[in-house]
Structure formats: structure tokens, C-alpha cells
C-alpha positions in Angstrom: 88.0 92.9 105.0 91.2 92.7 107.2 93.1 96.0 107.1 96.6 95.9 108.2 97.5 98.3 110.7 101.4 99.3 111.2 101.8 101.1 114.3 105.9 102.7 114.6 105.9 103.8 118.5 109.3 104.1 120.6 107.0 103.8 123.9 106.5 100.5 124.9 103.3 101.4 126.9 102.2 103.3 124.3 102.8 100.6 121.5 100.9 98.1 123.8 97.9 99.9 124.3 97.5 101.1 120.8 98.4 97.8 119.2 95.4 96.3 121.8 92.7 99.1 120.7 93.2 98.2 117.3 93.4 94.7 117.8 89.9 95.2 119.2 88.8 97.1 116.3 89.6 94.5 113.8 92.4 95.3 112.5 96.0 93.5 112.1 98.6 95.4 113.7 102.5 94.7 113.0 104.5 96.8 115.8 107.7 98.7 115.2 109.8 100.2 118.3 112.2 102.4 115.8 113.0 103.8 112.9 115.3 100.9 111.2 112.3 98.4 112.4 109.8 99.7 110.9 111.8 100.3 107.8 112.1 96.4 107.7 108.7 95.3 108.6 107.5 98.0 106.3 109.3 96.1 103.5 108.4 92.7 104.4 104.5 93.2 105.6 103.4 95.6 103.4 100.9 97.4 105.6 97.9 98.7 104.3 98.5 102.3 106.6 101.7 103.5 108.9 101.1 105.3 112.2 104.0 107.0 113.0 105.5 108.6 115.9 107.6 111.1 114.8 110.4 110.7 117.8 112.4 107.8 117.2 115.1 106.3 118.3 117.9 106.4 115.5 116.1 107.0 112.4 113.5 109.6 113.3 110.1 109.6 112.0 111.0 112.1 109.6 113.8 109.7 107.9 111.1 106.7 108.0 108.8 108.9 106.1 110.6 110.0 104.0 112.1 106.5 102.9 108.8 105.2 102.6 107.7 108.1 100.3 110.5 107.6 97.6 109.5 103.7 97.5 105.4 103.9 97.7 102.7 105.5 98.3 101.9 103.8 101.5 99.5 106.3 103.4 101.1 107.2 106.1 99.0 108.8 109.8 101.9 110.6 111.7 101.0 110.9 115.6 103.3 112.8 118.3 103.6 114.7 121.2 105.2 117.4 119.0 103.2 121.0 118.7 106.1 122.7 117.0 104.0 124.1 113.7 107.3 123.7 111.8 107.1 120.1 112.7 103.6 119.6 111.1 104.4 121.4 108.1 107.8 119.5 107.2 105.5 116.3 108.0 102.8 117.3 105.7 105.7 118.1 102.9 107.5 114.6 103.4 104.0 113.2 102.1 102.2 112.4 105.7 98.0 112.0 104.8 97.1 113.1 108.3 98.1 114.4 111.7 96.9 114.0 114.9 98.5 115.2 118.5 99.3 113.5 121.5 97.3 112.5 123.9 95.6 110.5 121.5 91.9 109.6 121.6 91.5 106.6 120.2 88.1 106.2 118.8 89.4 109.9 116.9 92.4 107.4 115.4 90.4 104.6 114.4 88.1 107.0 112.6 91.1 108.9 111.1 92.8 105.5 109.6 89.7 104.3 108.5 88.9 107.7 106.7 93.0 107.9 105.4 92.3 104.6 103.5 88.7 105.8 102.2 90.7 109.0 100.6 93.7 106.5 99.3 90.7 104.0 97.6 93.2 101.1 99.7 92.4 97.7 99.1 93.2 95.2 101.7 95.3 92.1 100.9 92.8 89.8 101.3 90.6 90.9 98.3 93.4 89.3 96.6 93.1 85.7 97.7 90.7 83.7 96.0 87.5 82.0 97.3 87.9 78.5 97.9 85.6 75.4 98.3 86.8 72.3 100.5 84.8 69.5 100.7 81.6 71.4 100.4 82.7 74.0 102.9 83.4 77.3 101.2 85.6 80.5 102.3 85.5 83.8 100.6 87.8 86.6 101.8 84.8 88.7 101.0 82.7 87.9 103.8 82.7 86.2 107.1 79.9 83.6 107.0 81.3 80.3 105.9 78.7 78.5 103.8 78.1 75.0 105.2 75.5 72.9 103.3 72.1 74.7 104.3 73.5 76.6 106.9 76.1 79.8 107.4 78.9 79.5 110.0 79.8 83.0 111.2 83.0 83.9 111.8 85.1 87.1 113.1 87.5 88.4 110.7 90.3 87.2 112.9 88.4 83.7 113.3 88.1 83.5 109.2 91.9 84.1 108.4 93.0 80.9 110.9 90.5 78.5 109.0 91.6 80.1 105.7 95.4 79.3 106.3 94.5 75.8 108.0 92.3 75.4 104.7 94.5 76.0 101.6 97.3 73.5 104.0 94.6 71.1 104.7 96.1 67.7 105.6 99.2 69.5 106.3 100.7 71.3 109.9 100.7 74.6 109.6 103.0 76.3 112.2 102.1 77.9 114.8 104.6 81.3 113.9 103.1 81.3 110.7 100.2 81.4 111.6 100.6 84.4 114.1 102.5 86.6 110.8 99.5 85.6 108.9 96.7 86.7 111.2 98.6 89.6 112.9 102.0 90.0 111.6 105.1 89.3 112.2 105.9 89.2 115.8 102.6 89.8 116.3 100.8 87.0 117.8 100.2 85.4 120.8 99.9 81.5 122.1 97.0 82.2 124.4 94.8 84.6 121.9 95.8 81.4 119.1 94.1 78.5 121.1 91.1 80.8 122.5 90.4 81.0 118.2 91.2 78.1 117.5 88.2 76.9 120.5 85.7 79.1 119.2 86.7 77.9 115.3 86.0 74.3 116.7 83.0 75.2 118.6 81.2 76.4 115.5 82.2 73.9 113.1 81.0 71.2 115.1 78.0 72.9 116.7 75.2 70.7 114.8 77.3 67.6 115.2 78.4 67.2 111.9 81.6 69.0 111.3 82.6 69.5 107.6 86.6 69.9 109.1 88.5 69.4 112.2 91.2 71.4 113.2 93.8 69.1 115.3 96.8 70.5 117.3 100.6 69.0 116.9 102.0 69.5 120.1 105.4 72.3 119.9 104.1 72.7 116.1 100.4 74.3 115.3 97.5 72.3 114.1 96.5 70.9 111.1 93.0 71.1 109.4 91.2 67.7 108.6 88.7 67.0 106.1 87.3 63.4 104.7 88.4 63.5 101.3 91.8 65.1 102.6 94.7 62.5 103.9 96.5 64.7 106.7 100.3 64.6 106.9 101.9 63.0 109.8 105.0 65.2 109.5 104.9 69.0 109.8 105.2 70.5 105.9 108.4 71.6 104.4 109.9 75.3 105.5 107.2 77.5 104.5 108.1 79.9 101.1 107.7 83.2 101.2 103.7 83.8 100.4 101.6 83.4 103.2 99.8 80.3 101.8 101.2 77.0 101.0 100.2 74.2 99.1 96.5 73.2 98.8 95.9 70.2 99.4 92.6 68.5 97.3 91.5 72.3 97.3 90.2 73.7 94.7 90.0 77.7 94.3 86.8 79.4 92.2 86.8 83.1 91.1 85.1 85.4 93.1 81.8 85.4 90.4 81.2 81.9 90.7 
């Protein structure tokens, strides 16, 4: 299950190496650099947790909370270099679930979030898409093995959400910016990381030599997912709407019983 991870940080550095760590641990990080920022990408990403430094540029971490608070019940891990005891307590009244100091350890925040969203029963987003079967090949947000005839193809959670995208658009070029604010948020991805995927995602489809899809790149545009029964479009698809997926193409979605 992906868990998205919003991390509000005015230190660059800081931001970098803390969106990496939890990159590593699985989860998707959207990245804020202020207060007003991470109001908006709040808004528009809907982050399963906040972790918030409390001393902001413009709006301080104080104001974020509290706007947050008066709209949802987003839990919300405040992290700074503050030890003023005042400062904890007026965090813990704005409605913060949890507090940790700076220097941070990291392993201590990924076991804090982890055990924030345990206490708040959160769901992540993707227990809300449905399974899907193409051409045989099946995807269920619930897992990470990919049935394939007799056989499982197993997938990192990172590796699943690219072939889930490219699925429900198969025969259709999904963009490559879309793509990155769908696995990691807006503003979040990166070309290199995107290809490296997008190789392993090939590798194990077509490791016995008889691929149930093939995922083709349009040059300056993303890639496109082929199946048999699937004509592909020549032309990139219309401006993407506002969900994450587009149209399926020959794609047909099964509850999660079935």
C-alpha cells in the first residue's frame, strides 16, 4: 500500500535528504519549501501525513497547522529545531499527532509516521482504485505480484503504480509529468529514476519471452503501454482531467472480491 508522505521543510538540504530516506522507505513524498506551498500542495495532493517544520518562511508552521486543522483531519508529525516547551505545547493544541526534535534520526521518523497513521486507522489512496484485468494480466492495488497466466510478476510498490497508470491508458501516451505526480507527486519526480523503472518494468514482463504488454517510449512525451487486443494511439491523449487516471482503453475493472 503506497502512503503518501508530505514533507514541509524550509532547508533545502534538509528537504533533500529526508525526501530521499523516505523515498527509500517506500513511500511517496510531495515536498514543500514554505508555508503558502504546502498550503497548496496540501490542497491539491491530499497527503496521507504532513511533516512539518515549524520555522517557515512567511506562513510559519503554526499558521499551516492550523489551516489544515479547520479543513481536515490530516495527521499532522511537526519536526523542528525548536526546544522552547511553550512551542510544543501550542503545537500539540493546534492539533499536531506527534513531535519529534531536531537532529532527526530517521529510522525514529519513519517509525513515528508509520505509527501516527496506525493511531489515525489512515487508508492510503490506492485502496481506492479498483483491480483491473488486461488482456489476461491483472493489477490489484492490494498487492504487488502481478498475476500473469501461471506465473506472478513481482513488482516494487513504486514499479506497480507506473504499469498501473500505463494500464488503465493502455494504447494511449501517458505523459511523462503525469506520470511523475502520480508515482511521487507533484514536482516530485525525476527523468533518470522514471527510465531506471520503466527498465526493470520491461525486464520482468518479458523475462520468459512472452510478454503479456510492452511499454514503448514517445520521445519528449512518456510511453505508452501495448497489449494485443489494444490498438495504441499514435498521438499523445487529450490534456489529462483532473483524476490521476484517464480513460481505459479495452480495460475492464473487477471489484476487489472477485
Amino acid at each position: 500500500m503506497m502512503i503518501k508522505v508530505m514533507v514541509v521543510e524550509d532547508d533545502v538540504d534538509m528537504l533533500d535528504v529526508t525526501a530521499y530516506v523516505l523515498r527509500r522507505a517506500r513511500f511517496v513524498v510531495v515536498e514543500a519549501s514554505d508555508g503558502a506551498q504546502a498550503l497548496r500542495r496540501w490542497k491539491a495532493d491530499r497527503p496521507d501525513i504532513v511533516v512539518l517544520d515549524l520555522g517557515l518562511p512567511g506562513l510559519d508552521g503554526f499558521e499551516v497547522l492550523r489551516r489544515i486543522r479547520t479543513e481536515s483531519e490530516t495527521p499532522v508529525l511537526v519536526v523542528t529545531g525548536r526546544r522552547d516547551a511553550q512551542d510544543v505545547l501550542r503545537a500539540f493544541n493546534l492539533g499536531t499527532d506527534d513531535f519529534i526534535p531536531k537532529p532527526l534520526e530517521f529510522r525514529e521518523l519513519i517509525a513515528r509516521i508509520r505509527a501516527v497513521l496506525r493511531r489515525a486507522n489512515a487508508v492510503p489512496s490506492t485502496e481506492t482504485e479498483p483491480r483491473i484485468v488486461l488482456d489476461g494480466l491483472g493489477l490489484d492495488p492490494d498487492a504487488y505480484e502481478v498475476p500473469w497466466r501461471n506465473n506472478f510478476v513481482r513488482l516494487t510498490p513504486t514499479e506497480f503504480r507506473i504499469l498501473y497508470l500505463l494500464a488503465t491508458n493502455a494504447g494511449h501516451v501517458v505523459s511523462a509529468n503525469r506520470l511523475y505526480a502520480y508515482v511521487w507527486g507533484s514536482d516530485g519526480g525525476d527523468a533518470n529514476a522514471l527510465r531506471s523503472h520503466i527498465s526493470h518494468l520491461r525486464r520482468k514482463l518479458e523475462s520468459d519471452g512472452n510478454a503479456p504488454a510492452t511499454i514503448s517510449a514517445v520521445p519528449a512525451v512518456g510511453y505508452v503501454l501495448r497489449c494485443p487486443s489494444v490498438q495504441s494511439s499514435a498521438v499523445p491523449a487529450k490534456p489529462e482531467a483532473a483524476s490521476p487516471l484517464g480513460p481505459v482503453a479495452s480495460l475492464r475493472a473487477i471489484s476487489s472480491s472477485a
